[in-house]
N, C-alpha and C positions, 0 to 999 in steps of 0.2 A: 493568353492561353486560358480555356477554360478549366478549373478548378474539378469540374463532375465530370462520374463516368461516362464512358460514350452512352448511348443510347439507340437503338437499334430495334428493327422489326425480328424478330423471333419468332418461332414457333415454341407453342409451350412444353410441349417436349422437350427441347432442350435447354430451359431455362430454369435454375434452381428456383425452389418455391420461396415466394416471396422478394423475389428480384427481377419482376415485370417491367422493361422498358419498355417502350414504342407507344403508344396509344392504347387508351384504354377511356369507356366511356364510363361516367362517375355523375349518378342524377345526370343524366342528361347533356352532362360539359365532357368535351374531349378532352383528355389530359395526358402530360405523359411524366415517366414518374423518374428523379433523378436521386443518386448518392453522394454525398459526399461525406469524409473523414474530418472529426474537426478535433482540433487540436487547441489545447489548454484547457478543457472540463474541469474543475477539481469537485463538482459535485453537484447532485442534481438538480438543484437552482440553478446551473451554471443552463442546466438543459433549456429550462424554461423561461430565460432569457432571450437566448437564440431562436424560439419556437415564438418567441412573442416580435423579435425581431423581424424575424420573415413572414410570416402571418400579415406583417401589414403591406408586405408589398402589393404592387396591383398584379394580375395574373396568377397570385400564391393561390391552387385549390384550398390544399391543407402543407400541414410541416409538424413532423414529428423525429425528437431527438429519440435514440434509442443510449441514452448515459453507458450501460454496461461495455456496448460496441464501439463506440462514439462514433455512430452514423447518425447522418441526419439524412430524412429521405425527406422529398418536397415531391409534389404534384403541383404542373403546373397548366396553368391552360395556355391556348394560344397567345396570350396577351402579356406574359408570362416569362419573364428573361433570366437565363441562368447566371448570367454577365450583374442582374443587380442581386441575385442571392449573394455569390460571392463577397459583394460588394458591402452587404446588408450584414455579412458574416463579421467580415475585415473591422467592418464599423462596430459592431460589436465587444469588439476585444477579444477576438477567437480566432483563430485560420483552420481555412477549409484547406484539402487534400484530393486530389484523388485516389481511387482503392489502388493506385498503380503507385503514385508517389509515397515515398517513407519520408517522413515527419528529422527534419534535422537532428543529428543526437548534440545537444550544445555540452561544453563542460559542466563543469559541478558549482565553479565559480560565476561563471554567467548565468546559469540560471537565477542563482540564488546571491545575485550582487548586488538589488538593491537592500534585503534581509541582512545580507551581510557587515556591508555598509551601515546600517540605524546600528547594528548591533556594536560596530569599531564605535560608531559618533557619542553612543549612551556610555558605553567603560574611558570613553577619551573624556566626556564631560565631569560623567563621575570621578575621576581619577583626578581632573584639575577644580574642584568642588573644595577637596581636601587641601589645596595650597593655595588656589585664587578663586576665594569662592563668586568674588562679582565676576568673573569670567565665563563662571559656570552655566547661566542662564542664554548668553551668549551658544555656546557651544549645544546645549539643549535644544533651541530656538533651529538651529542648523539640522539637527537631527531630523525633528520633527519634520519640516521641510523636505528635507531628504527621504520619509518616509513620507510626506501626505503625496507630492509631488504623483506618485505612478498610480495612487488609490484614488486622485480628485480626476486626474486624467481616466481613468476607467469610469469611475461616478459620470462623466459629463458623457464619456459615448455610450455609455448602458441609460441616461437621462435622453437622447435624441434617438435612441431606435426602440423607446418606450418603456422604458423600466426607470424612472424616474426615483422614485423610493427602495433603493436596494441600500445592501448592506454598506457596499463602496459610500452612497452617499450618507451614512449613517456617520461612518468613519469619520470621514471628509468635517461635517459638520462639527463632530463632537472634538476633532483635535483642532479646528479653527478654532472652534469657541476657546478652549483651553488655550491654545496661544495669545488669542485677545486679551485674555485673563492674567494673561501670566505663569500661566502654569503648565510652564513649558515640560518639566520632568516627565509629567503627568500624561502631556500629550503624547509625547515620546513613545512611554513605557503600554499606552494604549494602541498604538498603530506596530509594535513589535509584537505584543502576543497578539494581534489581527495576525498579522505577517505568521506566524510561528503556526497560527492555526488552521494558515490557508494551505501552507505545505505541506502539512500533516494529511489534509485532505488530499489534497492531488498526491501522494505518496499513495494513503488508500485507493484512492482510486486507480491510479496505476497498478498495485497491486491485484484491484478487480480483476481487470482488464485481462490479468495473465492467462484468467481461467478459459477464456475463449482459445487463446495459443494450446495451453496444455490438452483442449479435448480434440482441436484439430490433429495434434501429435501424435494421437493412438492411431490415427489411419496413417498409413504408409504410403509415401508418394508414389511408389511403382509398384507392378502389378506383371504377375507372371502369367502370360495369355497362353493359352494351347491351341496352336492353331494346325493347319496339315500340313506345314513344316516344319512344325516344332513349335518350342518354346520362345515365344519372346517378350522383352520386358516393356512395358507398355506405362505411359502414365493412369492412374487410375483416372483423368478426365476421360481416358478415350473408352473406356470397358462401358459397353451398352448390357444392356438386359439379354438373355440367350450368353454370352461370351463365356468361355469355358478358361476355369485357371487355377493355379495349382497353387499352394501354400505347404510351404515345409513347420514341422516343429518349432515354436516360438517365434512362428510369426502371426500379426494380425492380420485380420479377413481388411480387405480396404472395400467391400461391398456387403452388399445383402445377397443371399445367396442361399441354393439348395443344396443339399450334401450329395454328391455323387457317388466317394468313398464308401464301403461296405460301414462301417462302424469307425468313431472315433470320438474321443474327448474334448470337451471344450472348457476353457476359461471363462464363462461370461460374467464374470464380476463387475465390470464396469459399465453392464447395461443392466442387468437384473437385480448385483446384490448380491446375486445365491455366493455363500464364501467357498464352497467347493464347486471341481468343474464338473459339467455334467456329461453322461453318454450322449452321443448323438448318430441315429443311424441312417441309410440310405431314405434320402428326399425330405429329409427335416429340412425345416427353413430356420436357417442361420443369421446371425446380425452382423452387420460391422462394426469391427472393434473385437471383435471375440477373439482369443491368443486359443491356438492350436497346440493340444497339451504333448499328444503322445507318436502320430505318424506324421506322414505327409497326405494333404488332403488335397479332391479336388472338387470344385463349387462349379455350381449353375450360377449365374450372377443376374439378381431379378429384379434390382433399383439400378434406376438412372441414376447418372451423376448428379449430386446434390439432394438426393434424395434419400438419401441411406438413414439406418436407424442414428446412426452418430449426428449426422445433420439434422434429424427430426428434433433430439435433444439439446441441439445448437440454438435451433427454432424456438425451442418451451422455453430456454434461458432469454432468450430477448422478450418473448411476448409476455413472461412472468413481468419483467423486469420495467415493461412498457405499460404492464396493467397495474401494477401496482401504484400508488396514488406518493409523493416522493415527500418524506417529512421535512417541512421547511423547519430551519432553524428558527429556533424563537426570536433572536433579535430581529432576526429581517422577517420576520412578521410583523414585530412589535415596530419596527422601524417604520411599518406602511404607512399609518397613520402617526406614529408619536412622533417623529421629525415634525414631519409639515402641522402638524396641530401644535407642538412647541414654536416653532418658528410663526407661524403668522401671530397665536398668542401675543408673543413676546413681542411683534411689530404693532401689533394692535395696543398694548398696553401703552408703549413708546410714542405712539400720535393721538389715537385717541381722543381722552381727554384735555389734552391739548386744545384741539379742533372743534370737540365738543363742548366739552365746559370751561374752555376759555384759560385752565389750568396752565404753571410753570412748564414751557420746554426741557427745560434742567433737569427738572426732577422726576419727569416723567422717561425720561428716555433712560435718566440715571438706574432706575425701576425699572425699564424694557432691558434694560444691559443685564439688570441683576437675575430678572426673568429666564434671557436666556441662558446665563450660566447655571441657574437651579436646574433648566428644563437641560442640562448638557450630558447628553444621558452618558457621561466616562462610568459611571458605577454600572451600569444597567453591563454595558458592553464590558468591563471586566468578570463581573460575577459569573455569567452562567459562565465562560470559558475554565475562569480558577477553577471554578465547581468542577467541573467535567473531566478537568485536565488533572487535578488531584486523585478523582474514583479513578480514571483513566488508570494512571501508575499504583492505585491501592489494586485494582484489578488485576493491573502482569504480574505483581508477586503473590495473588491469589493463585497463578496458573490460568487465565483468562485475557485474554487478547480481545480486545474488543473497539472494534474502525470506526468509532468516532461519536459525538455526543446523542446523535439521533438514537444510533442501536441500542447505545446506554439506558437514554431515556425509553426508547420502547422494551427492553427487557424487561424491567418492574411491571408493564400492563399487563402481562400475558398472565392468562389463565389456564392454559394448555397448553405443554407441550409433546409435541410429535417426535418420538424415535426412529430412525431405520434401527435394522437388528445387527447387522453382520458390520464386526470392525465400531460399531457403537455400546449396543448393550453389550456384546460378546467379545471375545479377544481378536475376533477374526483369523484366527489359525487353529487347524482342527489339533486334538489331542487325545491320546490315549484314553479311552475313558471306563472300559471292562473289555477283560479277556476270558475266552470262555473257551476252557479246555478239553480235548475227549483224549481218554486214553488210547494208547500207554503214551503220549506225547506230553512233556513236560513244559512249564513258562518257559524258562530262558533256552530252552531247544526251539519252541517255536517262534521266541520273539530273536533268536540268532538266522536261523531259516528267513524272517518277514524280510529281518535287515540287509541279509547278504542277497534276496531276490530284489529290493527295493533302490540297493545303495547306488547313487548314480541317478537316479532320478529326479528329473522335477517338480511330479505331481506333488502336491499341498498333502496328500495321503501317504505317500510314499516315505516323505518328510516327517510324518508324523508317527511312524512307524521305525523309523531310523530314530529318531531323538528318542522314542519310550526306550529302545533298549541299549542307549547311549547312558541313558539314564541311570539302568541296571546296571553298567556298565557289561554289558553285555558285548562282544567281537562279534561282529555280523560274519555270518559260515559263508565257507569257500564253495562257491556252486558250479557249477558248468558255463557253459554258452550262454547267455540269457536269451531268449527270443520275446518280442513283445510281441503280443496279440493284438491288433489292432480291435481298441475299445473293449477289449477282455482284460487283459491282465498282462501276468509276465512268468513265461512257464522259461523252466531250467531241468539241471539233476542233480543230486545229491547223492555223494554215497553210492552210485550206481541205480540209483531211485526216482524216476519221475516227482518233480515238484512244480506245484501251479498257486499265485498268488491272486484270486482275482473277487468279483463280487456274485452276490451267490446269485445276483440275477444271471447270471453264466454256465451254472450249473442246473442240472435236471434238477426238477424239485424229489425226484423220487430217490436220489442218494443221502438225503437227508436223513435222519433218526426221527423218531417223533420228540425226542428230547431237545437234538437239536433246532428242528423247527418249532419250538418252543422258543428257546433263546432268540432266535431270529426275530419271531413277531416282539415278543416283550420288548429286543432293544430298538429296533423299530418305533412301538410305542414312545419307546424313552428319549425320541428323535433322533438318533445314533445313525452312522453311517457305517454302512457293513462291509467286511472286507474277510474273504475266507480264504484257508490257506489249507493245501490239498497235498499230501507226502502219501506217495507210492497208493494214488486213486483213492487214498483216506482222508477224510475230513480229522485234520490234526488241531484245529482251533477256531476260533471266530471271534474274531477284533469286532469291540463298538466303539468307531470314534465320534467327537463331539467337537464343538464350538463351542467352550465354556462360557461361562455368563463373567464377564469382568467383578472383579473383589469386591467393587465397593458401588456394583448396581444397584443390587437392594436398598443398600443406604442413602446411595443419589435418590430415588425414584422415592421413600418414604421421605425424604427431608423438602422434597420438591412438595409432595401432599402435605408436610404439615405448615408449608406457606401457600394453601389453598390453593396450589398447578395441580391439574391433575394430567397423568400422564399417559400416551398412547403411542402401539405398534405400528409401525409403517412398512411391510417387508416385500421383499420380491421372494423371499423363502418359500416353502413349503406349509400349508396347514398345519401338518401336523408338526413339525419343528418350530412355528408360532403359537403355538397354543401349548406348548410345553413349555416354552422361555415367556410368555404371560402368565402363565397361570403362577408361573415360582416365583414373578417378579408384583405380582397381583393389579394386573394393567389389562384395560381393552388391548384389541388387536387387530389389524387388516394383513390375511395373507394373500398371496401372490400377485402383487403389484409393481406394476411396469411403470417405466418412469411418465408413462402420459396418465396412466389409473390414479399412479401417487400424486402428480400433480392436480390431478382435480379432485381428491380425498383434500388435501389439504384446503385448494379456491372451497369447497363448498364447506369444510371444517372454519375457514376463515368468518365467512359468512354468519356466524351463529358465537366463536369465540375471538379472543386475542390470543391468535396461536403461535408459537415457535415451535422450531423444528431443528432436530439435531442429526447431521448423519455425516458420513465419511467419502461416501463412494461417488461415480462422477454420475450415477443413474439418481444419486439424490441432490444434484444441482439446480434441476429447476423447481424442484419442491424446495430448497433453502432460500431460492430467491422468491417467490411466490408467497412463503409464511411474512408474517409481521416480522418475526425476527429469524433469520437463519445462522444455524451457533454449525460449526463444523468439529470434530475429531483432531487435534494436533500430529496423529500420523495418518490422517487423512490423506486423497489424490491431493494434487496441486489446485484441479476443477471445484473441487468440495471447497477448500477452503479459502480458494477466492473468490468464490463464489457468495460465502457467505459473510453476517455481519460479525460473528465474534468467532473465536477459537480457544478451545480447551489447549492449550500447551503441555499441559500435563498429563491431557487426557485423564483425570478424575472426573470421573461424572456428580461427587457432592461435591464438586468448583460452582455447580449449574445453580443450586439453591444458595450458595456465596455472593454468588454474582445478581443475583433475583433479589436480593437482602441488599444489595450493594445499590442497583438503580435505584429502588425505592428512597432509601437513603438521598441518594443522590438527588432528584427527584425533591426529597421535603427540604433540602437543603438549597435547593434553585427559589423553593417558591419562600423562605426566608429570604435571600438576597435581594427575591424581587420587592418583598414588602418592605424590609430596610430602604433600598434605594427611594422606592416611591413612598414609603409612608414618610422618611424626611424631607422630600422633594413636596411633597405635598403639603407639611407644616411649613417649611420656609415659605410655597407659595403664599401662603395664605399673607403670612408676618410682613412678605416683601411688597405685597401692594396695598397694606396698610401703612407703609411704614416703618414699620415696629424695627426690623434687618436691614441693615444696607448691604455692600460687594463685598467687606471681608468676611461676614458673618456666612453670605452665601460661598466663598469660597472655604471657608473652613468644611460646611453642613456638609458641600459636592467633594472633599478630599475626606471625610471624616466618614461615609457613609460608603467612598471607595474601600478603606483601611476596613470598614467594618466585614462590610460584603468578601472582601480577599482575605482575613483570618477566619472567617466562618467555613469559609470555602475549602483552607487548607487542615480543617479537622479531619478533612473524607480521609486523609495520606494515612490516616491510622485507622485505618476499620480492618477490622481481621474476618468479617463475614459470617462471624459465629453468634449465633442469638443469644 
């Protein structure tokens, strides 16, 4: 059976963008394009494996891994067999899927039974060390074994479908050599943090991965049609463009659509950004994903399936994710050429002179042995890890989560970073912020009146209005009937007295005072959101609420500039509500930006800096993955912050200049381990093909330069991130 989606002639109308099967002509070759699901990624090397894999078949157009989806799409031409992708996959060390099959869930133990296993064989050795130490080398020897065993098997199929020089064979190498040696512990203890750090990967990376689940979730699988006999529930596959349909209070739109209702409120936070919902009236065009605040609405439905703004932002997260260049780790960089250049070295020193100058067999090969244990690079492959995995855990008790040594290491480059506003700089919840009274009405009468017209609501304003005079301790008053207004407000009676809660875009301008419309425009200016409350046809008061700026912004954003980041607004907000939370926080700014505007402010910000980018919401997902580094909000969506490479836990924003203190750190502390390793590696070469060293000397240099490199490493565990 084959492994890929069916394939099929379609019309483009009804094929989601970016999921063209059937034919298609590409320069001139007919080709036709297939998917498949691959399963065991731990990280984006994993991608470019696969990609290098099938590349070489004959009939491959092109083949590109998409790591965050884990799709792999191929173009193939006629000549061109799906039967040997599969095949080419298999071989690989990967399994393909189709979008139709779900990937086995194995236990906790199987997965993780041969880590587990080295991890029983090293405390059973060490344990009998202590009472039969000759045994102990024995029991080491086994371990090792145990772990090279699955890592030489993967080296040998990633070495025949073209990957020759990877990490696997870095491994492979460096704990044979150390077995030949003797120095079995050593092996051991080097293929366990391999193992330990390949988990962690694919952990991350499964964690990625959720973020695609969580933004498919805001759309709703079914969909309430209006048709001429009524309502009925339909899957959102089936809802075409023109389909009429209705949406109750708290629910999401599952399309793009036109408002057909007179007036009504919308949630769009998780396309825009904006932290409150906004009015929306008859024929505005509406997004998917938008939560319906205050009635029940009904929509024009004007995107095709798969084409909705949720899926557009589905789209920016892969093509960020696709354009972005993937940072290989340094060993298996280092590994491309310093295997195969130690290795033949070492073979060449071993015959040689032998052949040529007629020199001792003995002593030369005794030299090739010694060679290749200097050249055994066990220090190289422990260091960066120690290093990494030390800042790693100095970082989570900073309040900093951060997936993995690459993010680490690119935190320290960046020279800019990019804010969203709402739920980042701000607290994301609006708050009382002035009240502004006309007589004869007093505070706690009008803020008793807000609470008892608001209580029961869900609006984010209503909320905010309820908690200011929770605060007072204030009894929200007994009102009437409440009737809401659809996209007005919320009128009631009091006392035998008309009472209306709404915004003064609702009211004539000409009830105003001049005093009043004084207040208006000033808290306006002061980016306040207005809310007016009206007893017996009298203007009784006028609330400005806010989105306060988080306690300790100022502090993050000046600690960021005095390690030379300098910082910038990214918002979907308003003008003038961005240029009032810049200006206080003293930062450029970009207002009204949508998550396609934001993601090309950042590609063309990239181009020019080393930029990060910090935000919460699921509209700044594909700007977190598009930046160098994307840092997420710890009460961020679930999209935000798997989306991106680190996470505030504590949400302090001076964690940001901690952690920037912290790579660099880290950072000069890799490129010591590197010079330790090789600057001794480099003085025994010299000693050992003169002579001067023989095998134990170079065993001491490669176990002494290990010890050195892994106490240097474990300094990171104490940085507190304070300059």
């Amino acid at each position: 059976m084959s492994h890929c989606c069916d394939h099929h002639r379609d019309s483009p109308a009804s094929r989601p963008a970016g999921d063209r099967h059937g034919p298609e002509l590409q320069a001139g070759v007919t080709t036709t394009l297939h998917h498949w699901r691959i399963g065991g990624m731990d990280c984006p090397s994993c991608a470019g494996k696969i990609e290098t894999a099938v590349r070489r078949l004959p009939g491959v157009h092109s083949a590109e891994v998409r790591f965050a989806t884990e799709r792999l799409q191929v173009r193939l031409t006629p000549q061109g067999s799906r039967e040997q992708v599969v095949r080419a996959i298999h071989a690989a060390g990967f399994t393909p899927f189709s979008d139709q099959e779900a990937p086995p869930a194995a236990p906790f133990w199987r997965r993780h039974f041969s880590l587990l296993g080295l991890l029983l064989l090293m405390l059973l050795a060490a344990a009998v060390q202590l009472v039969l130490p000759a045994a102990a080398p024995w029991l080491f020897t086994l371990a090792t074994l145990w772990g090279l065993v699955p890592i030489a098997r993967q080296a040998g199929r990633l070495a025949r479908s073209g990957s020759p020089f990877s990490i696997e064979m870095l491994m492979t190498v460096a704990a044979t050599g150390a077995l030949f040696l003797g120095e079995t512990a050593e092996a051991a203890m080097v293929l366990l943090l391999f193992g330990i750090g390949e988990k962690l990967e694919s952990l991350a990376a499964g964690r990625a991965r959720q973020g695609v689940k969580a933004l498919m979730a805001l759309v709703p699988e079914q969909a309430r049609r209006l048709t001429a006999g009524g309502v009925e529930e339909v899957a959102i596959s089936e809802l075409l463009p023109d389909d009429h349909i209705e949406v109750h209070p708290g629910g999401r739109l599952p399309a793009d659509g036109i408002l057909l209702s007179a007036q009504a409120a919308f949630d769009e936070s998780a396309i825009t950004g904006e932290s409150l919902p906004v009015e929306r009236s008859q024929g505005d065009r509406l997004a998917a994903g938008s939560l319906v605040v205050d009635v029940a609405v009904r929509i024009k439905v004007t995107s095709q399936p798969g084409h909705s703004t949720l899926d557009r932002i589905l789209h920016l997260m892969e093509e960020a994710d696709a354009s972005r260049a993937p940072i290989a780790r340094f060993i298996d960089r280092f590994s491309r050429w310093y295997t195969p250049a130690m290795i033949a070295t070492a073979a060449l020193v071993a015959v040689l002179p032998p052949l040529a100058l007629g020199a001792g067999w003995e002593t030369w090969i005794y030299r090739g042995l010694v060679l290749l244990l200097i050249g055994c690079p066990c220090a190289l492959v422990i260091s960066t890890p120690a290093a990494v995995t030390s800042a790693l855990a100095a970082a989570t008790r900073m309040g900093v989560l951060i997936k993995g040594g690459a993010a680490l290491e690119q935190l320290g480059k960046i020279d800019t970073l990019a804010f969203d506003k709402t739920g980042t700089l701000t607290q994301g919840q609006p708050v009382l912020h002035q009240l502004c009274l006309y007589a004869p009405f007093e505070r706690r009468q009008v803020l008793a009146l807000a609470a008892g017209l608001e209580s029961g609501s869900h609006h984010p304003l209503a909320s905010a209005l309820v908690n200011a005079a929770e605060t007072e301790g204030i009894e929200p008053a007994e009102t009437g009937e409440k009737r809401t207004l659809p996209g007005a407000g919320i009128a009631s009676r009091w006392q035998g007295k008309p009472v209306l809660i709404c915004t003064p875009a609702h009211l004539d301008a000409s009830r105003f005072t001049q005093e009043q419309a004084t207040d208006i425009e000033r808290l306006r200016a002061a980016a306040c959101t207005l809310v007016v409350l009206v007893v017996d046809e009298r203007i009784a008061a006028l609330f400005g609420l806010q989105d306060p700026l988080r306690q300790d912004a100022k502090a993050g954003i000046a600690a960021l500039q005095a390690l030379g980041v300098r910082g910038l607004m990214l918002t979907g907000d308003h003008e003038v509500t961005a240029r009032h939370i810049a200006a206080e926080l003293g930062m450029e700014y970009h207002a009204g930006l949508t998550p396609e505007h934001k993601l090309q402010a950042v590609a063309r910000l990239s181009e020019q800096h080393v930029l990060g980018m910090v935000g919460d919401g699921i509209n700044d997902a594909p700007a977190l993955k598009q930046a160098s580094i994307g840092i997420a909000m710890g009460q961020g969506t679930d999209v935000a912050l798997d989306s991106a490479d680190a996470a505030l836990t504590h949400n302090r924003l001076t964690a940001l200049a901690d952690a920037v203190r912290l790579s660099r750190a880290t950072r000069a502390n890799i490129h010591q381990n590197i010079t330790l390793a090789l600057g001794l590696k480099a003085v025994f070469l010299v000693t050992s093909l003169l002579g001067i060293t023989g095998l134990w000397l170079a065993v001491l240099a490669d176990t002494g330069a290990t010890a050195l490199v892994t106490l240097n490493a474990l300094r990171l565990l104490g940085f507190s991130g304070r300059p």
